[in-house]
C-alpha positions in Angstrom: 79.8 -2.9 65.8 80.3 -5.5 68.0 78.9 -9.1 69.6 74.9 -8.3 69.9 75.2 -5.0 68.9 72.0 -3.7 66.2 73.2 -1.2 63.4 71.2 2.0 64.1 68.3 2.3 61.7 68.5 4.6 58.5 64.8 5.5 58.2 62.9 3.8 61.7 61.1 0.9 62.1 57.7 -0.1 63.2 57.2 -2.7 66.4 54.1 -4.2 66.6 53.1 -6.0 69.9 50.4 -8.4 69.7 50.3 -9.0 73.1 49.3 -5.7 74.1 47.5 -5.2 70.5 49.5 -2.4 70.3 52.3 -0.7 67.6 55.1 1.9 67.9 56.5 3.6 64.4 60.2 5.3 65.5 61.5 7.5 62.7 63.7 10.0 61.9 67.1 8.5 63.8 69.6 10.9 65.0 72.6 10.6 68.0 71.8 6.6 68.1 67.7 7.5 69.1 64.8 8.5 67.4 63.4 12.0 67.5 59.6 10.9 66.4 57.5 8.1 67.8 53.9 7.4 67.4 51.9 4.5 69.0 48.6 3.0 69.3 46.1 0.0 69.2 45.4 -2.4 66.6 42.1 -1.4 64.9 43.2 1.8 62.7 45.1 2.4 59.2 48.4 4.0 60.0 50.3 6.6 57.8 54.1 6.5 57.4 56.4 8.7 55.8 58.9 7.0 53.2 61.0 9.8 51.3 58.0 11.4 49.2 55.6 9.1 49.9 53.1 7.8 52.4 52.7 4.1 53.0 49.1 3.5 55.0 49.1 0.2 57.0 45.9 -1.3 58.0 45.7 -2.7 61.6 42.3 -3.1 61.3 42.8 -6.9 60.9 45.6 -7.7 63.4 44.1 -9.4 66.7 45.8 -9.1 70.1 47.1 -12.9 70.9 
């Protein structure tokens, strides 16, 4: 790895964009991508997969800035 360079992540990683009141989970990395993606708005509970477990995030509070 060089300079600016990110490691690739082990797991995913959820980006959460409060500007468009919006979140993507990417999971499952493989070849320097990820083969899942999910996205949508603030307002739910989302579900993500940690090794045999589910981890629910509620979006219901966050607020688009």
């Amino acid at each position: 790895m060089t300079g600016g360079e990110r490691p690739a992540p082990r797991h995913g990683f959820l980006a959460v964009d409060v500007l468009a009141a919006s979140w993507t989970l990417l999971t499952q990395p493989a070849d320097g991508g990820c083969q899942c993606s999910q996205s949508g708005p603030f307002g739910k509970e989302i579900e993500i997969p940690v090794a045999d477990r589910t981890l629910v995030l509620d979006f219901s509070q966050f607020t688009r800035v």
